[in-house]
C-alpha positions as CSV (number, residue, x, y, z in Angstrom):
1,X,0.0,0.0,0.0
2,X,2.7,2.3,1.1
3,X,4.6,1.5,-2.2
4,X,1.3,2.0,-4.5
5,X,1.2,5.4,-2.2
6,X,4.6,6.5,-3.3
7,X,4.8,5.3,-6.5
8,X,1.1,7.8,-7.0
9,X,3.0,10.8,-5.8
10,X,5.9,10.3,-8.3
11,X,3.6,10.1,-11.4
12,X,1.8,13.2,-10.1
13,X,5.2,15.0,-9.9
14,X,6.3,13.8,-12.9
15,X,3.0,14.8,-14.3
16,X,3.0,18.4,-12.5
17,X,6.8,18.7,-13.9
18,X,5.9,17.9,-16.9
19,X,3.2,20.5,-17.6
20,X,5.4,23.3,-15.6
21,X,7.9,22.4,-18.1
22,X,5.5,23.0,-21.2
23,X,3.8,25.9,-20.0
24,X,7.4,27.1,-20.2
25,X,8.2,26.4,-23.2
26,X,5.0,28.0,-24.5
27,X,5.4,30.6,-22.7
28,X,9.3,31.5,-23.9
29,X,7.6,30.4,-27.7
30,X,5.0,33.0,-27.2
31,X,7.8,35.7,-26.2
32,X,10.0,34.9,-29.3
33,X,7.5,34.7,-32.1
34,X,5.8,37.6,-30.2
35,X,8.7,39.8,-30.6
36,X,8.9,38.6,-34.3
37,X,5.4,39.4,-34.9
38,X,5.8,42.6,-33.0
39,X,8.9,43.4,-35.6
40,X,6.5,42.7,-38.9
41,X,3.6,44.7,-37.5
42,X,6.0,47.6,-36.7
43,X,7.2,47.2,-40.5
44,X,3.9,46.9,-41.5
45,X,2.8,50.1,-40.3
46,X,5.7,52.2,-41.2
47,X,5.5,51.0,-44.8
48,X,2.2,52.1,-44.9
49,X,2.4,55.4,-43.0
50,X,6.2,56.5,-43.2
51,X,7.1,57.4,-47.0
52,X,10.1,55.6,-48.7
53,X,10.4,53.2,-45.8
54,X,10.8,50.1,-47.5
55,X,13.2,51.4,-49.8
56,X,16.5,49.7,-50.8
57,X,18.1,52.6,-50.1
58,X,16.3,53.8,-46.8
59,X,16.6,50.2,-45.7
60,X,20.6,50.4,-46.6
61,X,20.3,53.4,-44.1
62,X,19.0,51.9,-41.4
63,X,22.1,49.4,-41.6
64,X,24.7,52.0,-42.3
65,X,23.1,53.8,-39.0
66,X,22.7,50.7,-36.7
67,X,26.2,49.7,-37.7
68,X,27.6,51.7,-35.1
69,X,25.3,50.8,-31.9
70,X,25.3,47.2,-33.5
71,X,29.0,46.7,-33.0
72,X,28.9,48.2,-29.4
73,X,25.6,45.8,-28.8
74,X,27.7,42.5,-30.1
75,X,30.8,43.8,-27.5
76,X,27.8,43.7,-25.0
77,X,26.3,40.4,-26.2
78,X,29.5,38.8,-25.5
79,X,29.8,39.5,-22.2
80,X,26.3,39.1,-21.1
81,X,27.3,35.0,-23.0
82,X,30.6,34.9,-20.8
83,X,29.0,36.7,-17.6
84,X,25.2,35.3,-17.5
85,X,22.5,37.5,-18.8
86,X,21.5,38.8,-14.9
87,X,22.8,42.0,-15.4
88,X,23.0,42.8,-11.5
89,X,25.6,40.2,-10.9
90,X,26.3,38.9,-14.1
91,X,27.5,40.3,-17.6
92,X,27.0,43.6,-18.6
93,X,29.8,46.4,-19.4
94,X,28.4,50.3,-19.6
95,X,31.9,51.6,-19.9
96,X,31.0,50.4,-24.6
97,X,29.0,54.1,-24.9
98,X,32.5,55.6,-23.7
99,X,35.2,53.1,-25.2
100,X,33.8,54.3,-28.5
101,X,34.0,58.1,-27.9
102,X,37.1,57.9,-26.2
103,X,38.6,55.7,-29.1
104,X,36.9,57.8,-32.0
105,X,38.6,60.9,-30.2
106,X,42.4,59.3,-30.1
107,X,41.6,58.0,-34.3
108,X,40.8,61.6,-35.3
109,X,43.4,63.0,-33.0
110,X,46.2,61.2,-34.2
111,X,45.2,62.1,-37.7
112,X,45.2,65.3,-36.9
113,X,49.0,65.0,-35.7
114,X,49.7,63.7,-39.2
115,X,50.1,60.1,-39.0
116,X,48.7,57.3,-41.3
117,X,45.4,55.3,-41.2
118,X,47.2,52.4,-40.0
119,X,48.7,54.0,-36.9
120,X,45.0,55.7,-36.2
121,X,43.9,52.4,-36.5
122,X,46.1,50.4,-34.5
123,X,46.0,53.7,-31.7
124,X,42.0,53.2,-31.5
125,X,41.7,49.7,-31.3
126,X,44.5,49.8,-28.5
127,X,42.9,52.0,-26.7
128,X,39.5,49.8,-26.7
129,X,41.3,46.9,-25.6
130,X,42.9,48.8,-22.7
131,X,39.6,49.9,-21.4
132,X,38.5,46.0,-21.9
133,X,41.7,45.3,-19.8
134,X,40.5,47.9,-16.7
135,X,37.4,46.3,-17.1
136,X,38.9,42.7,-16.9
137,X,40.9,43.4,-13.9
138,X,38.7,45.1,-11.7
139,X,36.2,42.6,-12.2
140,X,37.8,39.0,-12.7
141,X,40.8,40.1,-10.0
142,X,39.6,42.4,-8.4
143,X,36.0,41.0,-7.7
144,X,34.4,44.1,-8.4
145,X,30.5,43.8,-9.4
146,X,30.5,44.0,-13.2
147,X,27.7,46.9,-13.0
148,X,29.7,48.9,-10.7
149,X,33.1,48.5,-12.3
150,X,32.0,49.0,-15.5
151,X,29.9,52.1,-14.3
152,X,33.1,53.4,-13.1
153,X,35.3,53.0,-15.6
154,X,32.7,54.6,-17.8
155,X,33.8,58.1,-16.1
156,X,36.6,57.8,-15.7
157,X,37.0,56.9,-19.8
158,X,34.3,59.9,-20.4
159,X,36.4,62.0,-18.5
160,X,39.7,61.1,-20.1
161,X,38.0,61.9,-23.5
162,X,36.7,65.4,-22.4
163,X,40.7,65.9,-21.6
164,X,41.8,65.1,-25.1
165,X,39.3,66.4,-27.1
166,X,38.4,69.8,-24.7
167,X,34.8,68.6,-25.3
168,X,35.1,69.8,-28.5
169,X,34.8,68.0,-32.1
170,X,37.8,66.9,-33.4
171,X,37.4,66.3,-37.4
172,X,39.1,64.2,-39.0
173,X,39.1,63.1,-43.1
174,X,41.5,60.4,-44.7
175,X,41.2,58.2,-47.3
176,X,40.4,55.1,-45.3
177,X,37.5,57.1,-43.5
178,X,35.9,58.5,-46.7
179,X,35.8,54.9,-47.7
180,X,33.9,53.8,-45.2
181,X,31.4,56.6,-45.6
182,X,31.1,55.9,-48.8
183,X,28.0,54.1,-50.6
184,X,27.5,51.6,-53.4
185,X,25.4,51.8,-56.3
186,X,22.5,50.7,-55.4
187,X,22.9,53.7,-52.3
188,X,23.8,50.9,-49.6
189,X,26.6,52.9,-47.5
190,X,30.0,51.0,-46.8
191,X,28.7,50.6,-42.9
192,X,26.4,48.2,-43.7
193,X,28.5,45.9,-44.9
194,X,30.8,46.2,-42.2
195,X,27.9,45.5,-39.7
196,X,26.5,42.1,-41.5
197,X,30.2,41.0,-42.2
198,X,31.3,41.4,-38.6
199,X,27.8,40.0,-37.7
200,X,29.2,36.7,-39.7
201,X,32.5,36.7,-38.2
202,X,31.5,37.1,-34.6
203,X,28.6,34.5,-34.9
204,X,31.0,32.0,-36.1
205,X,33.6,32.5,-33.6
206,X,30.6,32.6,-30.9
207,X,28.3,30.1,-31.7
208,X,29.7,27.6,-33.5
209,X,33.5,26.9,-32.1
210,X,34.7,25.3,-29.1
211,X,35.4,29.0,-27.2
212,X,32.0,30.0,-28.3
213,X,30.6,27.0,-26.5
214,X,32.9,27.5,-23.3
215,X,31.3,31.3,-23.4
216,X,28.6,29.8,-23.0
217,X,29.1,26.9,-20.0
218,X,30.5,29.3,-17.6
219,X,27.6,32.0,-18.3
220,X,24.8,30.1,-17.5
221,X,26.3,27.0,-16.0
222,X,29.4,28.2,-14.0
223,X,29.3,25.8,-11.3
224,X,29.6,22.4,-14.0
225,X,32.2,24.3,-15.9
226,X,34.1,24.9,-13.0
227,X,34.0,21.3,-11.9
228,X,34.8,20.5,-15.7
229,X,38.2,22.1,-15.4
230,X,36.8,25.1,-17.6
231,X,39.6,28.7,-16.9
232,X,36.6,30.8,-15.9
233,X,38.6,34.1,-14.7
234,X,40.3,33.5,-18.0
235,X,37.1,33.5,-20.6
236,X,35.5,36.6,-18.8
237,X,38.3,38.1,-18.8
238,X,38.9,37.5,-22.7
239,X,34.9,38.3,-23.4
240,X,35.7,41.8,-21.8
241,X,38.7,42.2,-24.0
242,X,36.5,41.7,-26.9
243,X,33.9,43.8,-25.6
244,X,36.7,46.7,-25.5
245,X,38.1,45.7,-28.9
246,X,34.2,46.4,-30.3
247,X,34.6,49.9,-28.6
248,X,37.8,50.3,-30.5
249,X,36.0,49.6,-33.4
250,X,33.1,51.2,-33.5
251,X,35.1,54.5,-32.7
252,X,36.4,54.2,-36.1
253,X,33.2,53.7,-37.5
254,X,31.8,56.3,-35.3
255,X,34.5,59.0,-37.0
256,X,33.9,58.0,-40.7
257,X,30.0,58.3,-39.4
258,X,30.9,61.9,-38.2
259,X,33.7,62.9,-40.0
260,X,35.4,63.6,-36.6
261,X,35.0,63.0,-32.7
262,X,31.8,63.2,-30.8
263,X,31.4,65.0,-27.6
264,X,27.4,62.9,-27.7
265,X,28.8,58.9,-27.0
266,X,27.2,59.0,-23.4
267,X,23.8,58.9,-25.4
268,X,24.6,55.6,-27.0
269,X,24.5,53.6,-23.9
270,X,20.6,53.4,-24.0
271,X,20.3,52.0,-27.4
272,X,22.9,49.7,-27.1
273,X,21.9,48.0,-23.8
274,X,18.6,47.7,-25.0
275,X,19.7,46.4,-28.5
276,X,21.7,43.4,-26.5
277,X,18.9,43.0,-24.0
278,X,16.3,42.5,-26.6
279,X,18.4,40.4,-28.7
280,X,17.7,37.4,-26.3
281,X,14.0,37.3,-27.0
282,X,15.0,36.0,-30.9
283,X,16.8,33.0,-29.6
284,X,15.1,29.5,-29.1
285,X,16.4,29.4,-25.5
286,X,16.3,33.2,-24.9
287,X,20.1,33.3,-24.1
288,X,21.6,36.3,-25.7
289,X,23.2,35.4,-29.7
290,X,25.1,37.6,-32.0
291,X,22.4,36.8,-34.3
292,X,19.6,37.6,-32.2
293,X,21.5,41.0,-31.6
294,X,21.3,41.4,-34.7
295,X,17.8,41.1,-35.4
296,X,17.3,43.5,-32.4
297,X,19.7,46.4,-33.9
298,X,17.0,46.2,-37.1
299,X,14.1,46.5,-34.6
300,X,15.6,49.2,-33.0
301,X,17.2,50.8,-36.1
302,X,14.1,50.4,-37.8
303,X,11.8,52.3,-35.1
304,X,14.3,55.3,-35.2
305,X,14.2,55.5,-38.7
306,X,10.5,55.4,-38.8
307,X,9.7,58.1,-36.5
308,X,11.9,60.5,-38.2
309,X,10.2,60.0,-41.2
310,X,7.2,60.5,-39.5
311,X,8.6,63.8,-38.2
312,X,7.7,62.6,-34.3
313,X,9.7,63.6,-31.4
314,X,12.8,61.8,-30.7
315,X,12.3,61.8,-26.9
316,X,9.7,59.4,-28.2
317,X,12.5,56.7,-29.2
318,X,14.2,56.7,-26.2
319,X,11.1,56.1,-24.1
320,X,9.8,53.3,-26.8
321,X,13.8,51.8,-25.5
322,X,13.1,52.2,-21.9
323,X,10.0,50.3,-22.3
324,X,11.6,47.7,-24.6
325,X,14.1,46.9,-21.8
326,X,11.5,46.5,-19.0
327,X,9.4,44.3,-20.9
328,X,12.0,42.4,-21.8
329,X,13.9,41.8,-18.5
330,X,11.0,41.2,-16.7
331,X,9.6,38.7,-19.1
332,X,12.6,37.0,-19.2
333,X,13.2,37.3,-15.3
334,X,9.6,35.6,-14.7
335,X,10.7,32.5,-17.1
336,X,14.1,31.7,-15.7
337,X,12.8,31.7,-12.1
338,X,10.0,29.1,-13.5
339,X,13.3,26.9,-14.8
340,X,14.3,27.2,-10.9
């Protein structure tokens, strides 16, 4: 009797387990093919309101403009894969915004001294990867939490830009830079390339290698990855390296963009945390993917681009953003406590 007894109670957890786990599922389904409808309808409705907006060339806009937060939102992605996606105490770096003004000011400063691309180059994306290095020490040596480290090297990095530039513009015009502003044929600018091709390369390394997959372990399982002999301090330390090697990058960008510094980066951060925050809700799992950050830097590039057509105030975007990134975080909050 006592067996029969116990032997009822594990087929009714089983059973209760069993429909927890696929209310789950439906419910993370629901989010991601939510978001997608949500992406069509808002297509929908600016190609009927907003003139020109399916347009190859208005659409080649919307990539050439997005490349910049995209690259800053794929630094961003990585980290939140390294860190975990809880940006309290996991992944998140808010010093990107900063990186890329910083290293946009040393490109078009150097330039300025007379030196060649390459050395502009080389000086920018040095100087992202140093600022990925503060970040990596202070919070894989140091212990710091990644939100507060990363907060406070965003000053200090704002303030060291402010120093070099006199919060002024610096211009800058070479040959590489025009270039890169530059457009095709068909009225596609050179950015846009840039964005999907570094989408490609990122995505491979990311998703589909063995690092990509230890990026992976020790952000959302970092007590198994520990035990498997996985260098944890060693990949989050790397994934912030990258991260400041995107910042370095899209300062270059961000000058052939401009045609000089920007005194305006701080602005950036908004967009770009909501840009990698969002991107989770395109993935199967809803685990941030370069791909899925991809997808989001069209949503969000696609919105902005709409609403100036439409002549509607931009204050309007950022709020739409805020609103993106509570939905979002909550939603997928409320799911991964259901997984606990």
């Amino acid at each position: 009797m006592s067996a029969d007894i116990h032997i009822g109670d594990l087929a009714d957890f089983t059973a209760e387990q069993s429909k927890e786990r696929s209310a789950r599922n439906l419910a993370a389904a629901s989010l991601r093919f939510g978001s997608l409808i949500a992406f069509a309808v808002i297509l929908t409705v600016f190609s009927l309101t907003a003139p020109y907006f399916l347009s190859i060339g208005n659409i080649g806009n919307v990539l050439g403009q997005s490349a910049i937060s995209g690259v800053l939102a794929i630094g961003l992605t990585i980290v939140l894969v390294a860190g975990g996606a809880n940006v309290v105490t996991g992944g998140i770096d808010l010093s990107l915004a900063a990186n890329m003004g910083l290293s946009a000011a040393v490109y078009a400063t150097v330039t300025q001294l007379g030196y060649s691309d390459p050395v502009a180059v080389a000086a920018s994306l040095l100087t992202g990867l140093a600022i990925g290095a503060v970040n990596a020490a202070a919070v894989v040596f140091a212990g710091i939490v990644p939100l507060l480290a990363t907060l406070a090297v965003m000053n200090v990095v704002a303030g060291l830009e402010l120093v070099l530039t006199q919060n002024t513009v610096v211009p800058a015009s070479t040959d590489f830079l025009t270039v890169l502003s530059a457009s095709d044929a068909l009225g596609i600018p050179v950015l846009a390339y840039v964005l999907l091709g570094f989408t490609v390369v990122v995505t491979a390394i990311v998703q589909y290698t063995p690092l990509g997959l230890r990026l992976y372990a020790i952000g959302e399982f970092p007590d198994a990855a520990r035990a498997a002999g996985l260098p944890l301090k060693r990949l989050l330390a790397g994934a912030f390296l990258a991260s400041g090697l995107c910042g370095g990058i899209a300062g270059i960008l961000s000058v052939s963009y401009l045609s000089g510094s920007t005194t305006g980066s701080s602005e950036m951060l908004l967009p770009v945390v909501v840009t990698a925050l969002l991107g989770a809700v395109f993935s199967r799992r809803l685990v941030p993917t370069i791909t899925g950050t991809l997808l989001s830097a069209l949503l969000v590039g696609f919105l902005v681009n709409g609403f100036q057509l439409l002549n509607l105030s931009s204050t309007l975007v950022s709020g739409v953003q805020g609103i993106l990134i509570l939905i979002v975080v909550s939603a997928t909050t409320l799911l991964r406590k259901r997984e606990i």
